[in-house]
The first five atom37 places (N, CA, C, CB, O) and aatype in JSON, in Angstrom:
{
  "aatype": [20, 20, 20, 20, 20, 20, 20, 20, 20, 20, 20, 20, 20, 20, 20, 20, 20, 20, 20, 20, 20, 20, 20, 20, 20, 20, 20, 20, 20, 20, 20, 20, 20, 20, 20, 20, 20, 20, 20, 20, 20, 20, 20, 20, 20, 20, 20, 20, 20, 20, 20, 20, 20, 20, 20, 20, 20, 20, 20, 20, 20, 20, 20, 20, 20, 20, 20, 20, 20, 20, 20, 20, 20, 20, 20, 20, 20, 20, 20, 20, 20, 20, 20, 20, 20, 20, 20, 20, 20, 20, 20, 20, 20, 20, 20, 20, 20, 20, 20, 20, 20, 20, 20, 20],
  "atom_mask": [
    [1, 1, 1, 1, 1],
    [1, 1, 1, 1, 1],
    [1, 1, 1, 1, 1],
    [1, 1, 1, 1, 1],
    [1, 1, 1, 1, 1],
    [1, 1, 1, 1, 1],
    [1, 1, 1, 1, 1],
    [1, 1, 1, 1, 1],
    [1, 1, 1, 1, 1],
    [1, 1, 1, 1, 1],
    [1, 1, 1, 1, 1],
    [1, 1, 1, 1, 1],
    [1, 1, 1, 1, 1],
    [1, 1, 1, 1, 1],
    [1, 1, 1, 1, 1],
    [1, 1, 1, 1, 1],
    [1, 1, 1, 1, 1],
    [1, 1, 1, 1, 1],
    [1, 1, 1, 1, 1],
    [1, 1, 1, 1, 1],
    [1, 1, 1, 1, 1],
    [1, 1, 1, 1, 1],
    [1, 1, 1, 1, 1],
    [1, 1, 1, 1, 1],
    [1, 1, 1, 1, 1],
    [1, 1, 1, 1, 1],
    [1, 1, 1, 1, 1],
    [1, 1, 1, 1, 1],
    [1, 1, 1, 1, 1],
    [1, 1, 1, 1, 1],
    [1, 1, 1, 1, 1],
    [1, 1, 1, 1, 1],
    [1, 1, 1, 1, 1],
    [1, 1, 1, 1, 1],
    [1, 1, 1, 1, 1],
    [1, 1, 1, 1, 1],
    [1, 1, 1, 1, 1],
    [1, 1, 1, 1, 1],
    [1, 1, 1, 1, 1],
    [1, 1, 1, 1, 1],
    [1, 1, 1, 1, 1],
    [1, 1, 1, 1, 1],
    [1, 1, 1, 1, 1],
    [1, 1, 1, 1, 1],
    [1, 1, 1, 1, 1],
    [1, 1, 1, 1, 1],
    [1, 1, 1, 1, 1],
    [1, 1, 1, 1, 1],
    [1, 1, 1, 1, 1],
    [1, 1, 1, 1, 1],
    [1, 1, 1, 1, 1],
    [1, 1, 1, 1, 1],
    [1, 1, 1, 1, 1],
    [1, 1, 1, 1, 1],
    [1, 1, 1, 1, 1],
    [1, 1, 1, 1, 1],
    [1, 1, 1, 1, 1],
    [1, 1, 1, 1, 1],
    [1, 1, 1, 1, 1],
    [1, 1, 1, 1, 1],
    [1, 1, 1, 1, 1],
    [1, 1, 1, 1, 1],
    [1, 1, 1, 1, 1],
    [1, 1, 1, 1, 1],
    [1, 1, 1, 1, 1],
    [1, 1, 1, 1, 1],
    [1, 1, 1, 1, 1],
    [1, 1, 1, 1, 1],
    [1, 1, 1, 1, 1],
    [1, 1, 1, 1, 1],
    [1, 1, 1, 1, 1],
    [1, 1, 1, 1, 1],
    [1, 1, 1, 1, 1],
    [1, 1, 1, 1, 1],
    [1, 1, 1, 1, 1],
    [1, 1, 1, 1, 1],
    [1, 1, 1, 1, 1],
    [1, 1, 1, 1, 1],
    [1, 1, 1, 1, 1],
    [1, 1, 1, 1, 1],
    [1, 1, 1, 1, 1],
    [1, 1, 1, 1, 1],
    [1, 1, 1, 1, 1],
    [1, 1, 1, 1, 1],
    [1, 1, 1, 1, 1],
    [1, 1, 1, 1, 1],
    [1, 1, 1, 1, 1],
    [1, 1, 1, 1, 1],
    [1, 1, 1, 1, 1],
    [1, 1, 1, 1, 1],
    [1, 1, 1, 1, 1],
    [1, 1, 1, 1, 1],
    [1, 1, 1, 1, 1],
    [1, 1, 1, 1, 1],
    [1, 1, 1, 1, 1],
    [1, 1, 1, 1, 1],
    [1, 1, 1, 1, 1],
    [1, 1, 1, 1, 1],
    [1, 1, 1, 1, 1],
    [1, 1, 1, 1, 1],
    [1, 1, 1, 1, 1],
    [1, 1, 1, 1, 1],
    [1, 1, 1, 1, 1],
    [1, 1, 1, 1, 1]
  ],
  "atom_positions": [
    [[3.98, 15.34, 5.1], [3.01, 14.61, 4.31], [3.7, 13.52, 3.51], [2.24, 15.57, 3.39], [4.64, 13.78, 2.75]],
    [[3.27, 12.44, 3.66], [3.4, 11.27, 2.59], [3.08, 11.42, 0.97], [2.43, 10.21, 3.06], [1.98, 11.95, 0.8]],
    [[3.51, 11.22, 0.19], [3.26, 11.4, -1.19], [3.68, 10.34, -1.78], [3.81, 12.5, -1.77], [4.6, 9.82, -1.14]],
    [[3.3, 9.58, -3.06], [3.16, 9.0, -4.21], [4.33, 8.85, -4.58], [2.44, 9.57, -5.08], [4.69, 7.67, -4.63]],
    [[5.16, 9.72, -4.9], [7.02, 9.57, -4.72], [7.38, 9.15, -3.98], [7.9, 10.48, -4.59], [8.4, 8.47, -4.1]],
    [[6.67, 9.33, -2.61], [7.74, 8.81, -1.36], [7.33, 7.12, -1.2], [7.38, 9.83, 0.45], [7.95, 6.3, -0.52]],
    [[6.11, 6.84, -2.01], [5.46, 5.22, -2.0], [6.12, 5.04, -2.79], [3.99, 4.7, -2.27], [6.94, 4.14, -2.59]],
    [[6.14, 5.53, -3.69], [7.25, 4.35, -5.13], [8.57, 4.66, -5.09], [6.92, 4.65, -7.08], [9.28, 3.97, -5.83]],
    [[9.16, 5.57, -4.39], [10.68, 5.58, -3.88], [10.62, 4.39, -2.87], [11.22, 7.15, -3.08], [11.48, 3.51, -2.92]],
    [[10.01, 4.37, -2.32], [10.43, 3.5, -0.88], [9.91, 1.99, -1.11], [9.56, 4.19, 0.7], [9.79, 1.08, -0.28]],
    [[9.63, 2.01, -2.56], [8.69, 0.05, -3.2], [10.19, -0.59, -3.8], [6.89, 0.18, -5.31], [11.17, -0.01, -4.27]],
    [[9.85, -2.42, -3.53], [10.66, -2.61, -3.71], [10.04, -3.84, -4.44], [11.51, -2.47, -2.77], [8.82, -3.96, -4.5]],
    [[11.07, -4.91, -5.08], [9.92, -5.89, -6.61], [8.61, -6.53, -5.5], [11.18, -8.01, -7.75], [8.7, -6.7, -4.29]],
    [[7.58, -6.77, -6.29], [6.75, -7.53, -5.04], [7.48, -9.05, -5.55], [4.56, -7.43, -5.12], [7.85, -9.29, -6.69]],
    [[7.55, -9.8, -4.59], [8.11, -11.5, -4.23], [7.29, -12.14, -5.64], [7.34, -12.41, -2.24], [7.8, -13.15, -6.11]],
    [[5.94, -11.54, -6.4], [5.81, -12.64, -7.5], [6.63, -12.01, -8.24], [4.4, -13.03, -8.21], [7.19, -12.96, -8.78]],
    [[7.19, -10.96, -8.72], [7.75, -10.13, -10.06], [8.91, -10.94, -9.8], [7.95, -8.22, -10.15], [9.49, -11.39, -10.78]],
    [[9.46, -11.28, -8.39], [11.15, -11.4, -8.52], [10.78, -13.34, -9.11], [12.42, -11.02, -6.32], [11.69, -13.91, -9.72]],
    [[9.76, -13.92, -8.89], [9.62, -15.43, -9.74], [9.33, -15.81, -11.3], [8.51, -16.09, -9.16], [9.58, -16.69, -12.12]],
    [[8.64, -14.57, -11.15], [7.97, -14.57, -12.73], [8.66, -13.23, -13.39], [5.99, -14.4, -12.75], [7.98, -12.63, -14.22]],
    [[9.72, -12.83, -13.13], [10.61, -11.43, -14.25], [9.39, -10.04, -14.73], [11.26, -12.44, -16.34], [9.41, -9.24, -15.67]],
    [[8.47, -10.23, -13.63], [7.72, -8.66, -13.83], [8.25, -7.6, -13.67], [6.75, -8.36, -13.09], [9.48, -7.5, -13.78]],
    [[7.37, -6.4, -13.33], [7.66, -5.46, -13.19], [6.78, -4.91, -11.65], [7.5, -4.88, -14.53], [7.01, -3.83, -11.11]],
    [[5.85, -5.85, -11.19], [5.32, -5.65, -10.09], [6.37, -4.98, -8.58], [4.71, -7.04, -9.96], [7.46, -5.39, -8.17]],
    [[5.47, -3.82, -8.04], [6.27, -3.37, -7.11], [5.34, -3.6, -5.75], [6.73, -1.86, -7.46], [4.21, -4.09, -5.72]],
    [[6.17, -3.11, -4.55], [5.62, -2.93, -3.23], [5.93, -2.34, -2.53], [5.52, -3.6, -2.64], [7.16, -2.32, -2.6]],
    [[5.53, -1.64, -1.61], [5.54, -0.58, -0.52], [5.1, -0.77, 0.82], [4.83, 0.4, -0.9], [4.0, -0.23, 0.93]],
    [[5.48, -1.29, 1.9], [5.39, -1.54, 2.44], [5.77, -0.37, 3.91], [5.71, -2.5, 1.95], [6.87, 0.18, 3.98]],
    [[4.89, -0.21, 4.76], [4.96, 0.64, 6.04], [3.72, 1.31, 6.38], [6.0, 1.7, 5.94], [2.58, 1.51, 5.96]],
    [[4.53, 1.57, 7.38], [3.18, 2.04, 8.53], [3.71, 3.04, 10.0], [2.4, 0.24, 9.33], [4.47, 4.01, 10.1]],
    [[2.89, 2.24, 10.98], [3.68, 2.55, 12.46], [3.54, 1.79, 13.11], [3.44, 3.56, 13.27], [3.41, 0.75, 12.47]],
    [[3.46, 1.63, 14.21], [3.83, 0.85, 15.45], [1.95, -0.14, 15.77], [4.49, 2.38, 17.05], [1.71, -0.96, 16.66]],
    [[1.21, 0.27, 14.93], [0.19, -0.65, 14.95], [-0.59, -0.83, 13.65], [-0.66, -0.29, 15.98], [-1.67, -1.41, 13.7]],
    [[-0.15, -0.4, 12.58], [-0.72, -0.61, 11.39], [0.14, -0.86, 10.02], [-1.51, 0.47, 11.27], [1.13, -0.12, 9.95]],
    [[0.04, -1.36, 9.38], [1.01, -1.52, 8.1], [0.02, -1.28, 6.85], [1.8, -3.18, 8.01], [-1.12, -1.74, 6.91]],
    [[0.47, -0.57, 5.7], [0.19, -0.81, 4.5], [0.78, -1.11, 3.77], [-0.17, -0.26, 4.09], [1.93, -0.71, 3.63]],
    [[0.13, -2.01, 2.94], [1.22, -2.73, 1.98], [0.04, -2.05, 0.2], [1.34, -5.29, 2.46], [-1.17, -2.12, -0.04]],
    [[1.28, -1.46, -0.64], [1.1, -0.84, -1.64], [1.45, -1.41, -2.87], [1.57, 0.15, -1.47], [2.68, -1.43, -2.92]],
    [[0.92, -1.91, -3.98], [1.13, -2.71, -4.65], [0.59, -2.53, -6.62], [0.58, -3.71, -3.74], [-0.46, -1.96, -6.9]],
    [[1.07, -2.84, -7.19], [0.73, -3.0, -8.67], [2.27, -2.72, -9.62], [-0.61, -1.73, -9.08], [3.44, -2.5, -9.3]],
    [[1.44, -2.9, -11.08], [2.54, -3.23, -11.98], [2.12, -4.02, -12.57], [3.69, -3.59, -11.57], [1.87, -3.53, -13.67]],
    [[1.89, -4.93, -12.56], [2.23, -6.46, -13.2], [0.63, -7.04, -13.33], [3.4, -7.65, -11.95], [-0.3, -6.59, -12.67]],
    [[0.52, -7.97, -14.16], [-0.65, -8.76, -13.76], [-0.98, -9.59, -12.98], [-0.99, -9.21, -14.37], [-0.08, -10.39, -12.71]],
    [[-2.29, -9.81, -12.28], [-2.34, -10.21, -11.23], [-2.1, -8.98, -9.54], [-1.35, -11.32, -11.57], [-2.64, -9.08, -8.43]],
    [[-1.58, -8.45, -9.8], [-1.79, -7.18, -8.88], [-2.73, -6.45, -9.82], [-0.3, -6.23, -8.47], [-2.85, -6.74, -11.01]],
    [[-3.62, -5.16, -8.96], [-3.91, -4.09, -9.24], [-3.51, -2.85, -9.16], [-4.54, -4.1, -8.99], [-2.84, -2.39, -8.24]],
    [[-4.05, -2.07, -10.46], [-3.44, -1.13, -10.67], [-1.85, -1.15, -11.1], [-3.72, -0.52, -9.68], [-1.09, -2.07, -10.78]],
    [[-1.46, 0.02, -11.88], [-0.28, 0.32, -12.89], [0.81, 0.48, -11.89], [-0.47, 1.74, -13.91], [1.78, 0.02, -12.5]],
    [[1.45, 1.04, -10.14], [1.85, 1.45, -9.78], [2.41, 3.02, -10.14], [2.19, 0.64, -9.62], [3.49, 3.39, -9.68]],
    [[1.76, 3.72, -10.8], [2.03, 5.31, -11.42], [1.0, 6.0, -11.08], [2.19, 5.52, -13.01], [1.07, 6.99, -10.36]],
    [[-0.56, 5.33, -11.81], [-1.66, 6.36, -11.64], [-2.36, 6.2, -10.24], [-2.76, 6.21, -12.82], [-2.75, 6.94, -9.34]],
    [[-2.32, 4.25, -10.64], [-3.55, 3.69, -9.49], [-2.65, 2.6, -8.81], [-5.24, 2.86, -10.29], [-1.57, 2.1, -9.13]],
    [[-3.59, 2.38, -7.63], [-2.61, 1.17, -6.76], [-3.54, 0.14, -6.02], [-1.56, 1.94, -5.41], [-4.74, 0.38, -5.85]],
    [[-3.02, -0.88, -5.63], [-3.42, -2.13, -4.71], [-3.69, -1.36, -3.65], [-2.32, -3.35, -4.39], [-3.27, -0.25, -3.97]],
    [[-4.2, -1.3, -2.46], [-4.39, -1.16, -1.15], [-4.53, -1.75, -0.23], [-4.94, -0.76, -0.97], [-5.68, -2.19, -0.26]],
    [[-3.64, -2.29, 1.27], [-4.43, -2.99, 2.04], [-3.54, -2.27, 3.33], [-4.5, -4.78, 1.74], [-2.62, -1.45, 3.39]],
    [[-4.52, -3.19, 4.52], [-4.02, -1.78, 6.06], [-4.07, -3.43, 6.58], [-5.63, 0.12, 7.09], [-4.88, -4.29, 6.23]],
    [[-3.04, -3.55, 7.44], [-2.6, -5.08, 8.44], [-2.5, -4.35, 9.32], [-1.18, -6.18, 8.25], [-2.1, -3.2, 9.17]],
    [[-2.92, -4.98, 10.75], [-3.51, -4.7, 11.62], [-1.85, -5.2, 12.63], [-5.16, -5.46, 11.66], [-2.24, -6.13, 13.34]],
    [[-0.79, -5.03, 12.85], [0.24, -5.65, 13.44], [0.0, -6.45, 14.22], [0.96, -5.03, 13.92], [0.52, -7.56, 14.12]],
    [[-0.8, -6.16, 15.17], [-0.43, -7.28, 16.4], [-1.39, -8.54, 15.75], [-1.01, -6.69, 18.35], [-0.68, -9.53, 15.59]],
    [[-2.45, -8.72, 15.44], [-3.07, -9.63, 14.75], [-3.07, -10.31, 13.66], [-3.73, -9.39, 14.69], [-3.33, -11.5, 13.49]],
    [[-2.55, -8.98, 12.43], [-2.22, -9.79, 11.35], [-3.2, -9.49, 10.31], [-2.18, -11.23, 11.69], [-2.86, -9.5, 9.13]],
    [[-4.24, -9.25, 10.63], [-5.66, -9.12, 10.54], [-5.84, -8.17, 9.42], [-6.35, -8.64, 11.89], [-5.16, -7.19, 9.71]],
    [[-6.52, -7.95, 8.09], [-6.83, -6.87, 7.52], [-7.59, -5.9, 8.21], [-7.35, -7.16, 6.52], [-8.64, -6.37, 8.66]],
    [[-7.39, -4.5, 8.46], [-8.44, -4.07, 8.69], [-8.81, -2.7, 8.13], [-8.51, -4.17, 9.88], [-9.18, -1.72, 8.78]],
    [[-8.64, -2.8, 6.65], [-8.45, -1.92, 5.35], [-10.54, -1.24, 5.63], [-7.87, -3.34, 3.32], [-10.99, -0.09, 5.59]],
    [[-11.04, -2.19, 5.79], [-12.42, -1.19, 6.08], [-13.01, -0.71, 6.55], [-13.06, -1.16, 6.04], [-14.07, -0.09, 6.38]],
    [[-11.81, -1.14, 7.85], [-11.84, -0.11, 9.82], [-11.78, 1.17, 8.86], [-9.84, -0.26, 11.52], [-12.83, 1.77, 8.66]],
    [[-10.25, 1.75, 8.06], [-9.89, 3.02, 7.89], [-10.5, 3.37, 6.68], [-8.5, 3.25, 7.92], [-10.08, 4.46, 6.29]],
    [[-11.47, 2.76, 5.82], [-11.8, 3.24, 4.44], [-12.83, 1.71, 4.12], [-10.11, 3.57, 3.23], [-12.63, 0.6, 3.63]],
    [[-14.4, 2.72, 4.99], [-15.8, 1.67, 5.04], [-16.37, 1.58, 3.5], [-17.24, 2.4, 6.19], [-17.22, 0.71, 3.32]],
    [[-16.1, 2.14, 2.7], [-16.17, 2.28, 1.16], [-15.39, 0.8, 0.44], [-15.25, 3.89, 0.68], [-15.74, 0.27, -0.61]],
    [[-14.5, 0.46, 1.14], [-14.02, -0.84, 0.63], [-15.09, -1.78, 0.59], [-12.93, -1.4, 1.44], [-15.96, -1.86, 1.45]],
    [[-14.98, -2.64, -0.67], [-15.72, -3.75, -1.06], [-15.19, -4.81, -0.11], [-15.57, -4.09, -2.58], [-16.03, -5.52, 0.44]],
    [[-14.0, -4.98, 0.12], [-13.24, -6.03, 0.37], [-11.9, -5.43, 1.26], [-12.9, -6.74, -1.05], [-11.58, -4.32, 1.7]],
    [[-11.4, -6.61, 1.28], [-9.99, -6.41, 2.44], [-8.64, -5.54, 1.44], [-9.23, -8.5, 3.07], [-7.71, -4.92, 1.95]],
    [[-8.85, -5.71, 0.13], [-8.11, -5.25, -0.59], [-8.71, -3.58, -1.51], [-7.83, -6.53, -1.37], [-9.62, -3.63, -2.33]],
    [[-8.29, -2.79, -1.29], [-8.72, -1.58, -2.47], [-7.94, -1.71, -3.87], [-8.3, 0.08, -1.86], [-6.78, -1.35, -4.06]],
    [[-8.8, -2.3, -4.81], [-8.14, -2.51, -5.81], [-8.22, -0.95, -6.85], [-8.75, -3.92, -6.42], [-9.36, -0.54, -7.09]],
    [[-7.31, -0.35, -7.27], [-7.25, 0.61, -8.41], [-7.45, 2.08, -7.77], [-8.44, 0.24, -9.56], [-8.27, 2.78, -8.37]],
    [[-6.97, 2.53, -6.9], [-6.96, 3.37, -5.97], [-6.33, 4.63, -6.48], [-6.37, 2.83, -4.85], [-5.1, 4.69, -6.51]],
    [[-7.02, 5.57, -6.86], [-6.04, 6.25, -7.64], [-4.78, 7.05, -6.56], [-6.95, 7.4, -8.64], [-4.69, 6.96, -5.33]],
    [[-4.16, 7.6, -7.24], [-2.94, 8.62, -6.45], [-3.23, 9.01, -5.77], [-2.31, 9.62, -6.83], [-3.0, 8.38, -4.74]],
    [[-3.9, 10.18, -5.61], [-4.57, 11.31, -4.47], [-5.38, 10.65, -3.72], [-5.44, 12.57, -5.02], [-5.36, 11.08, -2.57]],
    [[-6.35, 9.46, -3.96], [-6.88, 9.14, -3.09], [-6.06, 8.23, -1.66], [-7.81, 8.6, -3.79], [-6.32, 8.3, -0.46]],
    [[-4.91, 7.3, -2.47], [-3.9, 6.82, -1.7], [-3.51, 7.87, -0.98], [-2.87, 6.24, -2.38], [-3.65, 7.64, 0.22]],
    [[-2.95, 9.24, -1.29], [-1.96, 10.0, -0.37], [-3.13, 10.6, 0.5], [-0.81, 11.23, -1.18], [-2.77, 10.9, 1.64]],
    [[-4.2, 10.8, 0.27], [-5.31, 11.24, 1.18], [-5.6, 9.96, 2.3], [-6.74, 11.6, 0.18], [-5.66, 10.27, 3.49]],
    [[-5.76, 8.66, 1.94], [-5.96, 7.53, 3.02], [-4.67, 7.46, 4.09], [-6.11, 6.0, 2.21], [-4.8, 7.42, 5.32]],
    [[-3.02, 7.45, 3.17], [-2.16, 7.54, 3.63], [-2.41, 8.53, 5.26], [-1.36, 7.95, 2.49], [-2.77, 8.33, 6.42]],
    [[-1.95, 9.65, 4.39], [-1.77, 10.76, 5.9], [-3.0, 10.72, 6.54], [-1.43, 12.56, 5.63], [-2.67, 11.09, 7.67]],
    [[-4.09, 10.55, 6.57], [-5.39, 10.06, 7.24], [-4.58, 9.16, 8.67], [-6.52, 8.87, 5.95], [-4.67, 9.5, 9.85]],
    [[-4.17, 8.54, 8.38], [-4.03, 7.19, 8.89], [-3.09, 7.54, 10.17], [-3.35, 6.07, 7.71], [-3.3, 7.55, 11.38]],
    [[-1.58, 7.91, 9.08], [0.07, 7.8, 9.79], [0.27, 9.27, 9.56], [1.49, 6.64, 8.9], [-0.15, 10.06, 8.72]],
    [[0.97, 9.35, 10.51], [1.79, 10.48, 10.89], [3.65, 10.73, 10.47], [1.59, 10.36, 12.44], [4.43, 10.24, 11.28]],
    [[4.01, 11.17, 9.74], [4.99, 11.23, 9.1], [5.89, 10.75, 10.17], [5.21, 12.46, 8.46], [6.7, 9.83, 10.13]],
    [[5.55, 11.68, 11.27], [7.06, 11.34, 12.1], [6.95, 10.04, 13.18], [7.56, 12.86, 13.16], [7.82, 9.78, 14.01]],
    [[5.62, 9.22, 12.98], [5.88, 8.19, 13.67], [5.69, 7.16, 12.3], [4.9, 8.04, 15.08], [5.15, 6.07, 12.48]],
    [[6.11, 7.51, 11.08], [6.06, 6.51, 10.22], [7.58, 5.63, 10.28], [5.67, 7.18, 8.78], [8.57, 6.19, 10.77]],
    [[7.67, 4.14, 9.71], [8.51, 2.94, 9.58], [8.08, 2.68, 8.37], [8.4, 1.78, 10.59], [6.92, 2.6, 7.96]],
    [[9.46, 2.49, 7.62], [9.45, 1.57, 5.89], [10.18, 0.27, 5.93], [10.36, 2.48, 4.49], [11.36, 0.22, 6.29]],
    [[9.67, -0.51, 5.64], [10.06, -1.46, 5.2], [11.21, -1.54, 4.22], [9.14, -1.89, 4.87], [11.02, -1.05, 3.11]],
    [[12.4, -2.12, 4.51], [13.45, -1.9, 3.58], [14.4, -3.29, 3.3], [14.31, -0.68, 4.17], [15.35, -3.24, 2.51]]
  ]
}
């Protein structure tokens, strides 16, 4: 199982924190046809990266969001404020530990 530790162990600054000296993070992975990218901290992202988080699902070969293929409850291409459990519940939904890839 994927867990909340293993997202913010494996986040690294998001590209605005490293311009503007935030604290914004990212998480990035998936598998071989989907990516999520995991995000908050800072302003301008959502969510704290501790309680709640950014959400989005990229579609690899296209590029394509397709965050409301896996979670039709989305307003939008982005899940903004997502709490913990609900992330590690969409997470393993999705990917399979042993065919998961991190971004590093």
């Amino acid at each position: 199982m994927i867990t909340i530790k293993d997202i913010i162990k494996w986040s690294k600054p998001h590209p605005i924190s490293t311009h503007g000296g935030g604290e914004g993070r990212q998480s990035r992975f998936g598998n071989k046809n989907i990516e999520f990218s995991i995000v908050g901290g800072q302003p301008g992202l959502y969510g704290d990266f501790k309680k709640n988080f950014e959400v989005a699902i990229f579609d690899l070969q296209s590029g394509n969001f397709v965050t409301k293929f896996f979670y039709p409850e989305a307003d939008d291409d982005v899940i903004p404020y997502m709490s913990a459990s609900d992330v590690e519940t969409l997470v393993n939904s999705v990917i399979k530990r042993d065919d998961l890839t991190v971004e590093r």
